[in-house]
N, C-alpha and C positions, 0 to 999 in steps of 0.2 A: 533554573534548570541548567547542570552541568552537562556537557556533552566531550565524550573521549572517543574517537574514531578508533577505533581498533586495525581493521585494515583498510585498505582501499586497492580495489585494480581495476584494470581495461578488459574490457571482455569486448574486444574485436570481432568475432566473431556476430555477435548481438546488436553492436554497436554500444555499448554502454558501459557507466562505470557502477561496478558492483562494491556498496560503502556497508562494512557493519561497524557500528558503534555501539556503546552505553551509554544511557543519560539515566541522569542520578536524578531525583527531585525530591521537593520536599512534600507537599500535598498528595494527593490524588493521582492514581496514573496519566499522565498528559493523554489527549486523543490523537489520534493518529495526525490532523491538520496542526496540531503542536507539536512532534515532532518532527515533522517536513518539514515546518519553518526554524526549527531549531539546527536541526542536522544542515539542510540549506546553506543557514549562515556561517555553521562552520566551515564548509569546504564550498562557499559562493558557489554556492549550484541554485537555479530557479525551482523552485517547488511546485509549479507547475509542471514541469517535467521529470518529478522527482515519484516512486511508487516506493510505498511502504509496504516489503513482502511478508515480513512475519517480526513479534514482538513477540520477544521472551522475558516472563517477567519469573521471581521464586515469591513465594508466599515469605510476607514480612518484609521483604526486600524492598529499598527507596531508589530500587535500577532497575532499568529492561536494556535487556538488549534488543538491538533493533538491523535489521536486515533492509536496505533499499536500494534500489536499482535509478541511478540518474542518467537518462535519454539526452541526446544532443537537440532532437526537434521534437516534436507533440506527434508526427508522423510515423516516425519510428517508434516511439511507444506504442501509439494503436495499431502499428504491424506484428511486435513483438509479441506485447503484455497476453494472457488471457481474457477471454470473455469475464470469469468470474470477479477478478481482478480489477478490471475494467469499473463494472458496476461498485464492486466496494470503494475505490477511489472516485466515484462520481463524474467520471467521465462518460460513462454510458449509462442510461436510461435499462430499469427489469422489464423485460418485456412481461404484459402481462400473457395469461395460461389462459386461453378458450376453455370455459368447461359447455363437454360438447350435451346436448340435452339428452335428459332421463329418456328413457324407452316407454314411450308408452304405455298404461295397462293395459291388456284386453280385455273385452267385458263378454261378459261369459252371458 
């Protein structure tokens, strides 16, 4: 897996630094915990604290581009990040849905 960082900056504001790259492969599209630790290594940032925001890939293409946001602590990601976000990177637990009970029939 090749990885070419495209940009990188400080988003102060958030705390964080916002990284898009390309990574080129030869296989199968890598999963998202493959390219955390890929992009990771390139700019030694922990993948633990690292969120994969969106993967752009084109039909036929051996690249995605990839959008991820790297946090200074685990604190500030779960202040920032979204709920949805949250659960897609495995940080948080789906809550399960109460389904609330049928209505009874009446009996005639």
């Amino acid at each position: 897996m090749n990885v070419e960082i495209l940009s990188s900056k400080e988003n102060q504001l958030l705390g964080r630094k916002e990284v898009e790259a390309t990574v080129m492969f030869d296989s199968a599209t890598p999963k998202r915990a493959e390219l955390k630790q890929a992009i990771g290594g390139k700019i030694a940032a922990n993948p633990d604290l690292m969120v994969i925001r969106k993967v752009t890939s084109h039909f036929g293409a051996r690249s995605v581009k990839v959008l991820s946001y790297v946090y200074p602590s685990k604190e500030v990601l779960m202040s920032v990040e979204p709920k949805h976000v949250k659960i897609r990177e495995g940080l948080m637990q789906k809550e399960e849905k109460k389904k609330a009970p049928a209505p009874a029939k009446k009996k005639e």
